[in-house]
C-alpha positions in Angstrom: -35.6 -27.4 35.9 -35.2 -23.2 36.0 -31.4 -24.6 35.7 -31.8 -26.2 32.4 -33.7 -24.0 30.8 -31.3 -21.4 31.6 -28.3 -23.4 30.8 -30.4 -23.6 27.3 -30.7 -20.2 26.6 -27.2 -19.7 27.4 -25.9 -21.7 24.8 -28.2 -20.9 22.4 -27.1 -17.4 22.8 -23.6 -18.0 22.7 -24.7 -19.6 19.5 -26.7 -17.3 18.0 -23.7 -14.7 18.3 -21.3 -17.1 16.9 -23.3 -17.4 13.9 -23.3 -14.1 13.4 -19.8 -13.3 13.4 -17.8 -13.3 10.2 -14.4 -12.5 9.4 -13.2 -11.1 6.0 -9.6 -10.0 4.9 -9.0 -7.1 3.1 -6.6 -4.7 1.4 -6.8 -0.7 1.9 -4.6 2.1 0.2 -5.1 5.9 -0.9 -3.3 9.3 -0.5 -1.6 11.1 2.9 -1.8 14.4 3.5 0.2 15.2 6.8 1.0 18.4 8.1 3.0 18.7 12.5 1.3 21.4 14.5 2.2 24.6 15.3 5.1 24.5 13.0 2.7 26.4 10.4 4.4 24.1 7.5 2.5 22.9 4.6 1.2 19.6 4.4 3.1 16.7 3.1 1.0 14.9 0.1 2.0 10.9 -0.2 0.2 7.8 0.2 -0.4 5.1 3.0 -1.0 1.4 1.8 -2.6 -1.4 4.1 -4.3 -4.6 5.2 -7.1 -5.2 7.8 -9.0 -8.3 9.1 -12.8 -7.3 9.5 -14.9 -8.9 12.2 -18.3 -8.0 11.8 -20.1 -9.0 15.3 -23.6 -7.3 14.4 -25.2 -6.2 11.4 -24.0 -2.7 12.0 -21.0 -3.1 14.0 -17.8 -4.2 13.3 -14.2 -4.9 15.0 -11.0 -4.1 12.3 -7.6 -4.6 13.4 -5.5 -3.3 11.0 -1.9 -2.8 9.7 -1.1 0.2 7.4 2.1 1.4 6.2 1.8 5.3 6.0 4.2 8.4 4.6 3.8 11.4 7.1 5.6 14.9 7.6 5.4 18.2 6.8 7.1 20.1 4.1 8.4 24.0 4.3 9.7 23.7 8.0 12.0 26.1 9.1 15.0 26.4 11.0 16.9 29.2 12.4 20.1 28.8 12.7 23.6 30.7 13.0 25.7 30.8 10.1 29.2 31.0 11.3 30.8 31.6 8.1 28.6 35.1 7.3 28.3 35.3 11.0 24.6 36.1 11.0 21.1 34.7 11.7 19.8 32.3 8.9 16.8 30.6 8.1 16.7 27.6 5.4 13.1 25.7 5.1 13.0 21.6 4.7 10.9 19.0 4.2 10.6 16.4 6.6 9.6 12.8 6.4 8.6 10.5 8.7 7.1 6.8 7.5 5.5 4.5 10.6 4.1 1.2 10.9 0.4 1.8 12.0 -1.1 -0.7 13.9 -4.6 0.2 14.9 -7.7 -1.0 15.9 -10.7 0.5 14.3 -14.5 0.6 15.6 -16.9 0.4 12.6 -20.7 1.4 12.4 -22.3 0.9 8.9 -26.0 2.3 8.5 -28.0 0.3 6.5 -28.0 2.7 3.6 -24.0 1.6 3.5 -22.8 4.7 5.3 -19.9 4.5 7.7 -18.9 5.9 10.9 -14.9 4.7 11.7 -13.0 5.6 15.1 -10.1 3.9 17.0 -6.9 4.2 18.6 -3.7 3.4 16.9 0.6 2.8 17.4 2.5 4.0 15.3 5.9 2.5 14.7 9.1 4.6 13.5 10.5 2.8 10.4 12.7 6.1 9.1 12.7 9.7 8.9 15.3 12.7 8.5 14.6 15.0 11.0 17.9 16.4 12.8 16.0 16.5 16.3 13.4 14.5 17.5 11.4 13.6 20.8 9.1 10.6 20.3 10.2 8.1 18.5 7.1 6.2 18.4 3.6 8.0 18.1 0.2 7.2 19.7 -3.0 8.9 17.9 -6.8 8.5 17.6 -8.4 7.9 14.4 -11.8 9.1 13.1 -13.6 8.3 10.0 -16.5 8.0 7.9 -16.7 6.1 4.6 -19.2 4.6 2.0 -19.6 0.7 1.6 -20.5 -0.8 -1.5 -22.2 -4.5 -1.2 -19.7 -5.4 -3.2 -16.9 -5.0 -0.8 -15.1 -1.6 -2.3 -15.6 1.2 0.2 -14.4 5.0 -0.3 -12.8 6.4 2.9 -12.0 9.6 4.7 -10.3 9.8 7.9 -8.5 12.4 10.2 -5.8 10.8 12.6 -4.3 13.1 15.0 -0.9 12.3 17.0 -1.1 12.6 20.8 2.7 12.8 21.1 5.5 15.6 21.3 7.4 14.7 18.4 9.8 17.3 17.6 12.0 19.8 19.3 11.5 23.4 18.6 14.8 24.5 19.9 15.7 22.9 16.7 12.8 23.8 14.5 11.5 27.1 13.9 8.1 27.1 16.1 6.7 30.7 15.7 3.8 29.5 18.2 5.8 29.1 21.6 4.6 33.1 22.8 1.0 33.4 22.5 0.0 29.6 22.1 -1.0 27.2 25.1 0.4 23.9 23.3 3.0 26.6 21.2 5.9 24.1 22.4 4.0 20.7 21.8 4.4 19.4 17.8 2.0 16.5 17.1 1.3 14.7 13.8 -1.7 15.4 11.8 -2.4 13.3 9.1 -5.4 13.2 6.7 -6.4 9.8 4.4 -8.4 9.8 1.7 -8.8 6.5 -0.4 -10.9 3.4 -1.0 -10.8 -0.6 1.1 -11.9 -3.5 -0.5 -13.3 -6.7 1.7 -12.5 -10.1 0.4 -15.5 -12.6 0.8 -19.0 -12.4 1.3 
């Protein structure tokens, strides 16, 4: 009998969780501001672009894979270099781009007053850049976030994602960290979002 009435609950658990689940599409886009550390460059202004599959498991929490293409870099880099035709020391400054495939997996808390706390891991996938030198090709990072949900669906978002890979060489690039620095020789992305998600669905 204790059997049964277990088995019961069981299922209507499983049930009751089921039921709650939802799943909604939805589109995401907004400007990129990305800067690489310790290279003390200005940041990079551009845009990301994006879908993501929300599945909300409790009234406050929610499970978003997601799929963003986004436009990272840093502009006024610069590199020393020998120039053998004045046969002297040179420095010229560039801007470098470097556009990935972000495939992450975000974490979502929504208060009821429709504000949002966002965090997650992500992989970021070289598509292209023009740097000379390079380390990583790929990039792993950590996302965090907070945002403002409309019960319509729109949403206004903020995030900070920050690389955890070496990406680029100073030997190549002028790093004017590497003497008095602890992380003076590691270069990691740093990327800032700011834009608005919409949720298809109700």
């Amino acid at each position: 009998m204790k059997k049964r009435v277990l088995f019961f609950i069981a299922v209507f658990t499983v049930l009751n969780i089921q039921a709650q689940i939802s799943v909604k599409p939805g589109l995401r886009g907004g400007f990129s501001f990305s800067t690489i550390s310790e290279m003390h460059a200005d940041y990079k202004t551009d845009f990301y672009v994006g879908g993501f599959s929300e599945i909300k498991i409790t009234k406050i929490y929610a499970l978003q894979p997601e799929l963003n293409y986004t436009r990272q870099g840093s502009n006024n880099v610069a590199r020393n270099y020998f120039d053998e035709n004045t046969q002297t020391n040179r420095t010229e400054h560039l801007d470098l781009e470097i556009n990935y495939l972000s495939l992450s997996v975000m974490n979502k808390f929504t208060l009821p007053q429709g504000i949002q706390f966002q965090a997650g891991p992500t992989l970021d996938i070289l598509l292209n850049d023009n740097l000379a030198v390079r380390k990583a090709q790929n990039d792993l990072g950590l996302v965090l976030g907070v945002a403002y949900a409309l019960p319509s669906g729109l949403t206004f978002e903020a995030r900070f994602k920050k690389g955890l890979l070496d990406i680029l060489s100073s030997d190549y690039y002028q790093n004017d960290s590497n003497n008095y620095y602890l992380f003076g020789d590691y270069n990691t992305n740093i990327n800032f979002q700011l834009g608005i998600s919409y949720s298809f669905g109700k």
